[in-house]
C-alpha positions in Angstrom: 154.2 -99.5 28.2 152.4 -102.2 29.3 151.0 -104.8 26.2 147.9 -103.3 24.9 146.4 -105.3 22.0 144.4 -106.9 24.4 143.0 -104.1 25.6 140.1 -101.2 24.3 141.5 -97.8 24.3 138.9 -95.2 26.2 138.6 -91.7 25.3 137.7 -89.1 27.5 137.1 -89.0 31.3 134.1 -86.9 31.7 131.2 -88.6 33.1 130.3 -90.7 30.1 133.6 -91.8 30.0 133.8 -92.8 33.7 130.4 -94.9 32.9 132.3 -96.6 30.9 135.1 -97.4 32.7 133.3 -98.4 35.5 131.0 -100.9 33.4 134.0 -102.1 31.7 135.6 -102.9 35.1 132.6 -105.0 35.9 132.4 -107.0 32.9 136.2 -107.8 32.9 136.8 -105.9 29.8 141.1 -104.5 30.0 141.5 -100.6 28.7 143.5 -97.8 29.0 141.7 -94.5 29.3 142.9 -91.0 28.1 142.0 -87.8 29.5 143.3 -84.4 28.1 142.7 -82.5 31.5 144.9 -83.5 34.5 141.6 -85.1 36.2 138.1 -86.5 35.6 135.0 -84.5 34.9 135.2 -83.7 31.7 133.2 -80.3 31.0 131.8 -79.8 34.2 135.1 -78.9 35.6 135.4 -75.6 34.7 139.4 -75.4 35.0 139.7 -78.2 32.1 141.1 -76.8 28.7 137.7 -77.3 26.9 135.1 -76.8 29.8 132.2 -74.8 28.4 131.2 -74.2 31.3 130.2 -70.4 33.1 129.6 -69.5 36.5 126.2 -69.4 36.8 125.3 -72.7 35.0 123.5 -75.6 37.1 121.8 -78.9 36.1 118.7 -77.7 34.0 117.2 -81.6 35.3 117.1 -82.1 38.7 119.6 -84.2 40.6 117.3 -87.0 41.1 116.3 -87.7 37.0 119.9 -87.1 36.6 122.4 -89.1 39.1 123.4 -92.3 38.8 120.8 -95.1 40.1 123.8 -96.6 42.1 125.7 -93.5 43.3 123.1 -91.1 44.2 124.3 -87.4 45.2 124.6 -86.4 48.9 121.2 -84.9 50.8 122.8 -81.8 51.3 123.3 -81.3 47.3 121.1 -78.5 45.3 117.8 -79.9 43.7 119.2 -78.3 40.8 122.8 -78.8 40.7 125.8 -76.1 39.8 128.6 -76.9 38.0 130.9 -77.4 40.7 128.6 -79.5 42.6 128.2 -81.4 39.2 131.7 -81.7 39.1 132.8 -82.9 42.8 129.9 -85.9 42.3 132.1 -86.9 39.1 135.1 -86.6 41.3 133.7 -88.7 43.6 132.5 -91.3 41.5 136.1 -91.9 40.0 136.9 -92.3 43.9 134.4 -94.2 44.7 134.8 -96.9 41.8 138.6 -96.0 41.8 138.7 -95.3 38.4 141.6 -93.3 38.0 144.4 -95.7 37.9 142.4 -96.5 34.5 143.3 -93.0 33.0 146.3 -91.1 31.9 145.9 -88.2 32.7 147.2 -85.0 30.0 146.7 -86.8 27.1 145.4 -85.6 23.8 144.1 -88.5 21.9 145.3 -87.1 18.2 144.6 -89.9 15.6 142.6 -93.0 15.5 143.1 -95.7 12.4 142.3 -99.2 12.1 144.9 -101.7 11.4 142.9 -103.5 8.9 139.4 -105.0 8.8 137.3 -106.0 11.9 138.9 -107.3 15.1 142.2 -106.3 13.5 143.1 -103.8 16.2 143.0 -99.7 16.1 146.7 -97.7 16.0 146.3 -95.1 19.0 148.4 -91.9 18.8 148.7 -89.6 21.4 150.7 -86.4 23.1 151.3 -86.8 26.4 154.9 -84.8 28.5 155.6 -82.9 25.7 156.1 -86.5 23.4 154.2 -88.7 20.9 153.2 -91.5 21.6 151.5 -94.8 19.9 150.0 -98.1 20.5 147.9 -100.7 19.0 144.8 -101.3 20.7 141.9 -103.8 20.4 139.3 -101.3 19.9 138.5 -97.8 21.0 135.2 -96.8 22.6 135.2 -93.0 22.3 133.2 -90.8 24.6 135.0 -87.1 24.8 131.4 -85.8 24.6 129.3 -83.5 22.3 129.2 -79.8 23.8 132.8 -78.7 23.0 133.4 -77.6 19.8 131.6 -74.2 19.3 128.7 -74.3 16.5 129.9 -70.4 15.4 127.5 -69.0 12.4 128.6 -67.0 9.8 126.7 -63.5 10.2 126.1 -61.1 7.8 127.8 -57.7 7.9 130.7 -56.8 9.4 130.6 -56.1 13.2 132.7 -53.8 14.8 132.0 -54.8 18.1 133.4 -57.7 20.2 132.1 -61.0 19.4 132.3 -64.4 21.2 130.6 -68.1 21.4 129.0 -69.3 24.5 131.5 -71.0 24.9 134.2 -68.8 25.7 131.6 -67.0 28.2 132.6 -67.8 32.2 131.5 -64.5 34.3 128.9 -62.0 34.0 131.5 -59.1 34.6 132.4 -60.0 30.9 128.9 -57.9 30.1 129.6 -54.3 32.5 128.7 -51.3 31.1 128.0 -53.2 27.6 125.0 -53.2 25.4 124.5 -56.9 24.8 123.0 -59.3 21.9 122.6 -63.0 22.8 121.8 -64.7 19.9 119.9 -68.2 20.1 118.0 -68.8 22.7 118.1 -72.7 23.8 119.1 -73.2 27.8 122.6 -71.7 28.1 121.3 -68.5 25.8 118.4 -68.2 28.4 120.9 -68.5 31.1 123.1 -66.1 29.3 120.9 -63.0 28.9 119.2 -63.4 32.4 122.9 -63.1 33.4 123.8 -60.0 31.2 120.3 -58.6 32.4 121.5 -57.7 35.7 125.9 -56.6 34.9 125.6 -55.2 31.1 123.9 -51.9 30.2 121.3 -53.3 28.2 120.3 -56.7 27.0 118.7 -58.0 23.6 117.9 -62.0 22.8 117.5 -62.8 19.1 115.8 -65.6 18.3 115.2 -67.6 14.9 112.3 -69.3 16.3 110.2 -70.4 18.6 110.2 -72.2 22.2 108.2 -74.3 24.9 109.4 -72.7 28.3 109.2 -75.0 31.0 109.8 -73.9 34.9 112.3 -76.0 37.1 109.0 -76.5 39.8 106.0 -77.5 39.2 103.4 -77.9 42.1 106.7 -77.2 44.3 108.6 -79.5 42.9 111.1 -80.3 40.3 109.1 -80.4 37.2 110.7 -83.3 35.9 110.1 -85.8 38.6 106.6 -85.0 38.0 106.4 -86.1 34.0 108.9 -89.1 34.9 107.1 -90.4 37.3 103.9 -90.5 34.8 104.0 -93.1 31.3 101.3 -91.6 29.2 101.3 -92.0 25.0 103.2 -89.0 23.4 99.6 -87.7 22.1 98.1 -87.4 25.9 101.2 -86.3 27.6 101.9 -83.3 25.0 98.0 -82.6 25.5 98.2 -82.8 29.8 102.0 -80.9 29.8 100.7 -78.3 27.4 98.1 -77.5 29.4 100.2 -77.4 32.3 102.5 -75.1 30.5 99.7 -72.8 30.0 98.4 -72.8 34.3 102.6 -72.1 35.1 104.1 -70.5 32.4 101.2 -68.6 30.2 101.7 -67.1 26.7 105.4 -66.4 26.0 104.2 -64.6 23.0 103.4 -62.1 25.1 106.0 -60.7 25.6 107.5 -60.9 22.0 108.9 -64.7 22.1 107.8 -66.2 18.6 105.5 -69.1 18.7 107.0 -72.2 18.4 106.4 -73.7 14.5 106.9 -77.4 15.7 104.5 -79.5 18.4 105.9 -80.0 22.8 109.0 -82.4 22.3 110.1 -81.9 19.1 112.8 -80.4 20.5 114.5 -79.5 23.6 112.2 -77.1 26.0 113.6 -74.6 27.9 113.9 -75.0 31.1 113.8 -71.5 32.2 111.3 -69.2 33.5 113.9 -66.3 34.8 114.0 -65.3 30.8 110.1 -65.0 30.9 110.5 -62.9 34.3 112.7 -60.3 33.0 111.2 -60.3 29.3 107.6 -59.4 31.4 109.5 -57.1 33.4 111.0 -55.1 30.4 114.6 -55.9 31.3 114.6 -57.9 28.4 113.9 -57.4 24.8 113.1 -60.2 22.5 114.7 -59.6 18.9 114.3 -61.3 15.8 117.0 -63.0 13.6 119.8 -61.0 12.3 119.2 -59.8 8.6 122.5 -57.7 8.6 125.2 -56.2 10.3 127.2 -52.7 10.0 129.6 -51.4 12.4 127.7 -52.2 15.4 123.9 -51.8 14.1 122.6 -54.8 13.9 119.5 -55.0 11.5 117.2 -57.5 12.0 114.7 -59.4 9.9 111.5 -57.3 10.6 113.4 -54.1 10.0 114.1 -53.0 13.7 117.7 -51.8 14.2 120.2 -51.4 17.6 123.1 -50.9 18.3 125.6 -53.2 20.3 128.9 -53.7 21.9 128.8 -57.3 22.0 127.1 -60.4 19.8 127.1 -63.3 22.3 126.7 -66.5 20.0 124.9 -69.3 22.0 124.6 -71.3 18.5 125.1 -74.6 20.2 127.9 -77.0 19.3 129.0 -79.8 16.8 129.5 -83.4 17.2 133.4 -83.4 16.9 136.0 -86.3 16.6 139.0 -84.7 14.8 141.2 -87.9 15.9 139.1 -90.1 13.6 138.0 -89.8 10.2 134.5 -89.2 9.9 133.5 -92.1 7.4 134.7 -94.4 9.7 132.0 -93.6 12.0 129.3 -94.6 9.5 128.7 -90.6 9.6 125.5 -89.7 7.7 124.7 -85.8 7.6 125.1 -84.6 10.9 126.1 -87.3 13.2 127.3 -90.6 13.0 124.4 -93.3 12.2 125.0 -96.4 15.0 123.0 -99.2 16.7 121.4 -97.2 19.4 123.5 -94.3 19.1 126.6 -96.4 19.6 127.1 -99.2 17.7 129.0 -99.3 14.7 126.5 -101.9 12.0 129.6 -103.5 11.1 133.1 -103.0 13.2 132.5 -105.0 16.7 135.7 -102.6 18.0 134.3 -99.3 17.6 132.2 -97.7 19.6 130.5 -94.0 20.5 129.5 -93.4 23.8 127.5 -90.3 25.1 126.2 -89.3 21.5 122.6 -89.4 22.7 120.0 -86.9 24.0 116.6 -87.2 25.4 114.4 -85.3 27.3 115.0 -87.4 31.0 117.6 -89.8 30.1 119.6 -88.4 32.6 123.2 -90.3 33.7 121.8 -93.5 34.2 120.5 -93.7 30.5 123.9 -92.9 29.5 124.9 -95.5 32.2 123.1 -98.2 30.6 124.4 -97.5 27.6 127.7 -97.8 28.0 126.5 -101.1 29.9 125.0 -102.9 26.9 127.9 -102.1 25.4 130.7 -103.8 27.8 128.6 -106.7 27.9 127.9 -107.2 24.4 132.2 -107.3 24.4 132.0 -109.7 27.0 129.6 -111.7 24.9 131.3 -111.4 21.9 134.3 -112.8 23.4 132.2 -116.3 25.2 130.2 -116.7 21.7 126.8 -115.6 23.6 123.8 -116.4 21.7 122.8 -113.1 22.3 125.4 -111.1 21.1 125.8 -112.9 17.9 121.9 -111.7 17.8 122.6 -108.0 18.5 125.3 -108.4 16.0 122.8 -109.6 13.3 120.6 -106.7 14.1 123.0 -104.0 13.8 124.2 -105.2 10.7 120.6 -105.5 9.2 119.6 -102.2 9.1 118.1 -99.7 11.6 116.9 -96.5 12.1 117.4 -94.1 14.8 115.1 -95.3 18.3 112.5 -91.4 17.7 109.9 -93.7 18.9 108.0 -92.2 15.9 108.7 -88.8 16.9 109.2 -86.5 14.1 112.2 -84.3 15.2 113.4 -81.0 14.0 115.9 -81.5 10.8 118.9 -79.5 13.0 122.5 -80.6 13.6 121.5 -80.7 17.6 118.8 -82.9 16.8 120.5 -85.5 14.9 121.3 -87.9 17.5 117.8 -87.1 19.3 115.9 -90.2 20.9 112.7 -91.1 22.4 113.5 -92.0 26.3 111.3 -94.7 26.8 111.8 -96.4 23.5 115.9 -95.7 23.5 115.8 -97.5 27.4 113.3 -99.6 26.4 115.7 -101.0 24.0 119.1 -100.8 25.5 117.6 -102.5 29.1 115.8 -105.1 27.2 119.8 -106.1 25.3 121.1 -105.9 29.0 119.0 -108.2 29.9 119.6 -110.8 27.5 123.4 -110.7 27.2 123.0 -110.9 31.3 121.1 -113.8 30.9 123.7 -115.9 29.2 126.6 -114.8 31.6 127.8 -116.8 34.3 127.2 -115.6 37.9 
């Protein structure tokens, strides 16, 4: 065991965490980083102990709004991704930035405490070869991601059937011969029942409320390289995509989708318009929430009953650190409340990375996040004017970068940002600590 008090401790190798590594690299920052699974990827590799991930699932952005501004994925790649695709580019990234002496590989991060005050150093315990091991460590920057602890609700009844999150979902052969209940219907539930559509005897989607659908192409081409190519105020560009919504995807309510009780962009769209296809087509029926549950007659809350074999729960998933406690991540409600999702107001060696969503932000929003970070380390450490003024600022006060967006009040949603105002803000610190570095 090499000295490590010098050095910030890295959590996770997925592709936040390999952002991270590689901006950390660049700024000169020393760190060790710790990866459960025996190689980088994080969730995308579907092998790893807590990939989510199922078969069918691809990139609901296309590859271009997505990759890297500095690594960009090979010609002969998907428009839209799959997993594995997904998961070879994070493969070669660590390759390519030879990353993966940086790592240890099989090891479970398992507790996180500080030593003392700020700057004081973090004790770092982990299992790795069947042992325990522990260190003391500068800081910790954690970045293990958001989509891997299974949001599971609490239904009411008793079913008799068989019952399983999303996230324990990988083939559609898990549906044959079965009458099927998704229940939520965000991306991966859309993805879900157009799956169980074509292997399981019958398919139901419950929903609690409404969505916006939005199709992958748009004019022929990826829809989202269309509205990133475009800046327009939130008030014009909800008016022109709306109407575009309404040329390429018509009424969902049609055919029985509830209408959505919020405005475009209050939350997540779904991009999907095989789930309209098959609801049109009858192969599909749209259910409402679950009132109760007997046996395996589900009852739902306009009064219609069926009967099922399996409830698929595609609920989501909570933010999760179990290796630190939770008021040490300033948490407030349902996520942690930091500087641009990753800042800490007042410990300068703690950090979040990868707690952010957006509609765009893509890898290279993540990218620069993890950026402004490393450098405000670096400038911490040469007494940068411009550091010591990002200090003062998160320790001032803030509130979350919504660009005056008024988000739904759900878990999911609680570390939601505006794109342009979140990069707005995080290129704009990048600059300025890059200003007062030495070439």
């Amino acid at each position: 065991m090499s000295e490590t008090r010098e050095k910030f401790a890295l959590v996770g190798a997925g592709p936040m965490g390999l952002a991270t590594a590689k901006v950390l690299r660049a700024q000169g920052i020393a760190f060790d980083g710790f990866e459960l699974h025996s190689d980088v990827g994080g969730l995308w590799d579907i092998e790893g102990p807590r990939s989510t991930m199922y078969e069918s699932a691809h990139l609901i952005s296309s590859k271009t709004m997505t990759e890297f501004a500095d690594f960009p994925m090979d010609a002969e790649v998907a428009e839209y991704p799959s997993h594995r695709e997904m998961a070879r580019y994070f493969r070669d990234f660590a390759e390519h930035f030879d990353l993966r002496p940086h790592f240890r590989f099989g090891a479970e991060i398992t507790e996180l405490t500080p030593e003392g005050d700020n700057g004081a150093g973090w004790r770092v315990i982990w299992r790795q070869g069947g042992q325990t091991h522990s260190a003391v460590y500068a800081g910790v920057l954690i970045a293990n991601g958001t989509l891997s602890t299974p949001n599971m609700p609490k239904f009411p009844g008793q079913f008799d059937g068989e019952l399983l999150h999303a996230a324990a979902y990988r083939h559609p052969e898990q549906f044959a011969g079965k009458r099927v209940l998704v229940v939520g219907a965000g991306n991966s539930g859309c993805d879900i029942a157009v799956d169980a559509v074509h292997h399981a005897q019958s398919c139901d989607l419950s929903m609690r409320r409404g969505y916006y659908f939005v199709p992958k192409y748009v004019f022929g081409k990826p829809a989202d390289t269309i509205g990133g190519a475009i800046k327009l105020p939130m008030w014009l560009k909800r008016r022109i995509d709306g109407l575009i919504l309404k040329w390429f995807v018509g009424n969902p309510q049609k055919y029985g989708f509830p209408k959505p009780d919020y405005k475009l962009y209050e939350s997540h769209p779904v991009v999907n318009s095989l789930v309209l296809y098959h609801a049109g087509h009858g192969d599909l029926t749209i259910r409402a929430d679950i009132a109760d549950i007997s046996g395996k007659t589900v009852t739902f809350t306009d009064g219609a009953q069926a009967d099922y074999d399996m409830i698929l729960a595609a609920t989501g998933y909570k933010l999760d650190y179990p290796f630190i406690d939770q008021k040490l991540l300033n948490w407030q409600k349902d996520a942690p409340h930091l500087y641009l999702n990753a800042m800490h107001p007042e410990r300068d060696d703690l950090f979040v990375l990868g707690m952010v969503e957006a509609t765009g932000l893509g890898w290279q929003g993540r990218h620069e996040q993890a950026e402004m970070v490393a450098r405000y380390l670096r400038g911490l450490r040469s007494g940068s004017a411009a550091a010591k003024k990002l200090q003062r600022e998160k320790r001032s006060g803030f509130t979350r970068a919504t660009g005056g967006m008024s988000y739904l009040e759900l878990p999911r949603m609680a570390y939601y940002v505006d794109k342009a105002t979140y990069r707005g803000a995080v290129t704009r610190w990048i600059k300025a600590l890059e200003a007062e570095q030495p070439k």
